[in-house]
MILOBA-772720 format. One record per residue (C-alpha): residue in one letter; x negated, y, z. Coordinates in Angstrom, 2 decimals, m for minus. Layout:
<resn = a; u = X; v = Y; w = Z>
...
***
This chain:
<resn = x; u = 173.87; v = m49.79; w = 89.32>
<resn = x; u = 173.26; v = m46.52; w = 86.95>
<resn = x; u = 173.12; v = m44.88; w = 90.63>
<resn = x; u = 170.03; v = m46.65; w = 91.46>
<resn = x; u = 168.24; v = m46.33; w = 88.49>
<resn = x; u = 168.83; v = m42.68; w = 88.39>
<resn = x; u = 168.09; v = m42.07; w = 92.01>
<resn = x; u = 170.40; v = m39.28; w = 92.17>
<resn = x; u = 172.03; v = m40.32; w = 95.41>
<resn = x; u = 175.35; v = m40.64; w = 94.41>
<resn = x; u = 176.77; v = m43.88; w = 95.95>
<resn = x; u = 175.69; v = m42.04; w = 99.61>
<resn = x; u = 178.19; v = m39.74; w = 98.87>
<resn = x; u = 182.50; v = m39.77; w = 98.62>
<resn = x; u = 184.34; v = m37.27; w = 96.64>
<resn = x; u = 186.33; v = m34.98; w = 98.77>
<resn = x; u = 188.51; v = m32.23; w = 97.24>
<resn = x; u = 187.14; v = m28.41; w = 97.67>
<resn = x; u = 190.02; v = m27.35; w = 99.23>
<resn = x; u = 190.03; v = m30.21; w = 101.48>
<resn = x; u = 186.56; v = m28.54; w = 103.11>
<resn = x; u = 186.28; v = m27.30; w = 106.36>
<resn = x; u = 184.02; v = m25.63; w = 108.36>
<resn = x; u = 181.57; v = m28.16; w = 110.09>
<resn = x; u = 182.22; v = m30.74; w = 107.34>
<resn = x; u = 179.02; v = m32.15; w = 105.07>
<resn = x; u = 179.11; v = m31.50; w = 101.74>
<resn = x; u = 176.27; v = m31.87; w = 98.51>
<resn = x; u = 175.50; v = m28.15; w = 97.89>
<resn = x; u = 172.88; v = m28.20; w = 94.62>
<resn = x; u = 172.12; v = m31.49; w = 95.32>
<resn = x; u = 171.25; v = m31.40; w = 98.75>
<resn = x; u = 173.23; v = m32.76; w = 101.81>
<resn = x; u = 174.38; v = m29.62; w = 103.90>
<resn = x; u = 176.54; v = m28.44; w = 106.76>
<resn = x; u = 179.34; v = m26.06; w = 106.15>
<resn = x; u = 178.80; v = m22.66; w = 108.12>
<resn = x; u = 181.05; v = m20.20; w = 106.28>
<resn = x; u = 184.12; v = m21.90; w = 104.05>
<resn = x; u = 186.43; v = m18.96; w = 102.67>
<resn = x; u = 188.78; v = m19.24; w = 99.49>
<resn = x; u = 189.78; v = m16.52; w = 97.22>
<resn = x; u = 193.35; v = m16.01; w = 95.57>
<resn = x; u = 194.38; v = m17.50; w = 92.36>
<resn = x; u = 192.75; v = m15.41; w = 89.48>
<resn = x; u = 193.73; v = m14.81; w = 85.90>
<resn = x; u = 192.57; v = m18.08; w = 84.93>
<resn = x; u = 194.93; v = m20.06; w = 87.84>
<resn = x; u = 192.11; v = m21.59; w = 90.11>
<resn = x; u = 191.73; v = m20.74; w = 93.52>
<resn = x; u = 187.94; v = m20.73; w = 94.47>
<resn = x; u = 186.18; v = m21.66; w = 97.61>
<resn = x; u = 183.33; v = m20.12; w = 98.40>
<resn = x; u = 180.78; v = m22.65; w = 101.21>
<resn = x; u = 177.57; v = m21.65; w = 102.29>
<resn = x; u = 175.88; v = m25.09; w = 103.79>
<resn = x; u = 172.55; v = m25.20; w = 105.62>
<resn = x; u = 170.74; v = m28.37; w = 104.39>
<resn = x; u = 170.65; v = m31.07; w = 107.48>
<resn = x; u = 167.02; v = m32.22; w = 106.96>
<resn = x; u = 165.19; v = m28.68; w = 105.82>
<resn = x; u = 167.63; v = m25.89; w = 107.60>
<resn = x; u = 167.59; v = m24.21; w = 104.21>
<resn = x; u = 170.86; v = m22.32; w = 103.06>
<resn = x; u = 172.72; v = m23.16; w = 99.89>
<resn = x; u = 176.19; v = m21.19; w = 98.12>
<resn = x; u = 178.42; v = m22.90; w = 95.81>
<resn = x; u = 181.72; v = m21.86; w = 94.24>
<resn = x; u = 184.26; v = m24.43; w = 92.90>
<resn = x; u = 188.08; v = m24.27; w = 92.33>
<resn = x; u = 189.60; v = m25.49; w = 95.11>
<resn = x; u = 191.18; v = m28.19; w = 93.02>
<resn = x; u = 188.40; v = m29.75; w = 91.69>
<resn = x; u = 186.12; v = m32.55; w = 93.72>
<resn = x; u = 182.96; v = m32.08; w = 95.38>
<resn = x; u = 181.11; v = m34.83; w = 96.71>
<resn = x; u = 180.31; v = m35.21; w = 100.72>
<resn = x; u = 177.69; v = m37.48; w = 101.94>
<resn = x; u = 177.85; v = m39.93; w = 104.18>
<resn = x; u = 175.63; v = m38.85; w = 107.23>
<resn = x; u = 174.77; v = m41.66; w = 109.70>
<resn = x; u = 172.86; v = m40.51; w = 112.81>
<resn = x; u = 171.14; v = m43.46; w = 114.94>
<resn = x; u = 169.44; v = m43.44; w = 117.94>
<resn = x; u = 166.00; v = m45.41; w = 118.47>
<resn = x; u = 163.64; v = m46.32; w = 121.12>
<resn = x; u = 160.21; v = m44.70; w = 120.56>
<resn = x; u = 157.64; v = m47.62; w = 120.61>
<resn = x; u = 154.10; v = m46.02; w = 119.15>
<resn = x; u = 153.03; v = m43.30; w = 117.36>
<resn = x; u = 149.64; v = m44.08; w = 115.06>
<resn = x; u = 146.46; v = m41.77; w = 114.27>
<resn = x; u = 148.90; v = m41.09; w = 111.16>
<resn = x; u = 151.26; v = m39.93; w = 112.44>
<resn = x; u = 153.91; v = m42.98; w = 111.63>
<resn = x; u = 156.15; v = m44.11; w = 114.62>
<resn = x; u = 156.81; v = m47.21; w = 115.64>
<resn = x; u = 161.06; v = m47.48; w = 116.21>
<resn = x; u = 163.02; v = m50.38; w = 118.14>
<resn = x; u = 166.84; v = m50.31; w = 117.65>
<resn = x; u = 169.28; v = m51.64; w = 120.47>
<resn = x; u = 168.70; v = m55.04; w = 118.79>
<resn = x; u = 165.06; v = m54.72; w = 119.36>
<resn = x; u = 164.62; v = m54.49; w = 115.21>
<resn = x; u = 161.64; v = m52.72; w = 114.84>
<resn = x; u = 160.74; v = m50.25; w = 111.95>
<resn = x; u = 157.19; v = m47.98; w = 111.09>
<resn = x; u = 158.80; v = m46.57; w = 107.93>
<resn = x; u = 159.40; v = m42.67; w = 109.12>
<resn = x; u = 156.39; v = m40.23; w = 110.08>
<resn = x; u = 156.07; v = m37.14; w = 111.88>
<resn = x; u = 155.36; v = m33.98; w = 110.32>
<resn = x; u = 152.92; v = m32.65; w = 113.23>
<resn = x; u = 152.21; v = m29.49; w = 110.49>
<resn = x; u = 155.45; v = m27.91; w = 110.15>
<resn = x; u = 158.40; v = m29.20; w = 112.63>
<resn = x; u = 157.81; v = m28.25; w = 116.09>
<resn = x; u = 160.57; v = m31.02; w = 117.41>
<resn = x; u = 158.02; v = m33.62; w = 115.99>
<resn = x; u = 155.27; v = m31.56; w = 117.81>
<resn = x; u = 157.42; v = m31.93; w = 121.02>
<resn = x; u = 158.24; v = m35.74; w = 120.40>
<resn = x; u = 154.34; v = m36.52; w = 120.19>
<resn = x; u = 153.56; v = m34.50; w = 122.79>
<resn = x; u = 155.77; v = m35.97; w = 125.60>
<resn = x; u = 154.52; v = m39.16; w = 123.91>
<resn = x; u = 151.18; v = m38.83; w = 124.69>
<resn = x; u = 152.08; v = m37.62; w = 128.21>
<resn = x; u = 153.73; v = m41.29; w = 129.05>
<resn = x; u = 157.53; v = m40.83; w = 128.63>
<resn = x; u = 159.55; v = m43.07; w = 126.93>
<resn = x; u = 161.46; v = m41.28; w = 124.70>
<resn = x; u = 164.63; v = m41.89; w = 122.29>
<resn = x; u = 164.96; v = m40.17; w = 119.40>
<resn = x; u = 167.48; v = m39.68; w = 117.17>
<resn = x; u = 167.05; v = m40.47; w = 112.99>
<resn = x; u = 169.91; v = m38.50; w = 110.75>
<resn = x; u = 170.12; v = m40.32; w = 107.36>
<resn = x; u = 172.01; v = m39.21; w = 104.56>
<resn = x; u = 171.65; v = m39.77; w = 100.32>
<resn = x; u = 168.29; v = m41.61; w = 100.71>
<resn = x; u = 166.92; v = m39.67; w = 103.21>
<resn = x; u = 165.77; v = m40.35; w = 107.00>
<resn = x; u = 164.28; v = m37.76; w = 109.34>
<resn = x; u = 163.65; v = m37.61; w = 112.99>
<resn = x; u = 166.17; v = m34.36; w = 114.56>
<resn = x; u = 165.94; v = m35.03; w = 118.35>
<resn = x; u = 164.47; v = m36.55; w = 121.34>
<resn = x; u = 165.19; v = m37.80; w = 124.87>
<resn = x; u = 163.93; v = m38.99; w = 127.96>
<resn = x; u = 164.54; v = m42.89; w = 128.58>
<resn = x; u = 165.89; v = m42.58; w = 132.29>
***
């Protein structure tokens, strides 16, 4: 319950020991939901911890994040769902109509047309008549659109 109120995210994630980390893995890097590029640990120092030292790109922004912990201590790891959708309408907005494989329907996600040229892609096929899947990666809170298909 204090998770909610706070909004910090923290019930999307499990804690996962540094060490434990591989390359590949998710992991919360400054509070942000990454993928692990480069993992590397260093040798026991004066003061007995082993550190690991994980650069993560951010899932949803591509940005790149560095974090050094003791390989002992926890780190949290979110839990990253990726779903695929059927691509029903996209308003004047921008907002896209989704239909799951139980024909649930949602308009809760837009597109950024601005800034994200995948989203420029997905409305552009759109508009051309293709039905199109896409595929929405969700993780601490968060939903964005990462991909497309064709329907065949």
């Amino acid at each position: 319950m204090a998770d909610e109120a706070s909004g910090s995210g923290a019930s999307d994630c499990i804690p996962i020991q540094a060490g434990a980390l591989k390359k590949g893995s998710h992991v919360v890097l400054k509070g942000f939901p990454c993928k692990i590029v480069d993992y590397s640990t260093s040798k026991t120092g004066k003061h007995g911890h082993a550190k690991a030292n994980i650069t993560g790109i951010d899932i949803f922004t591509q940005r790149k994040y560095e974090d050094i912990s003791p390989t002992s201590h926890n780190m949290l790891q979110p839990l990253v769902n990726r779903n695929d959708f059927q691509l029903v309408d996209v308003d004047d907005e921008g907002y896209v109509t989704l239909m799951d494989s139980k024909n649930d329907t949602r308009s809760d996600l837009k597109l950024d047309l601005d800034g994200d040229d995948v989203h420029k892609k997905i409305k552009e096929e759109f508009d051309n008549g293709k039905d199109l899947f896409v595929t929405v990666l969700a993780a601490m809170k968060t939903e964005k659109i990462i991909g497309w298909k064709e329907l065949q």
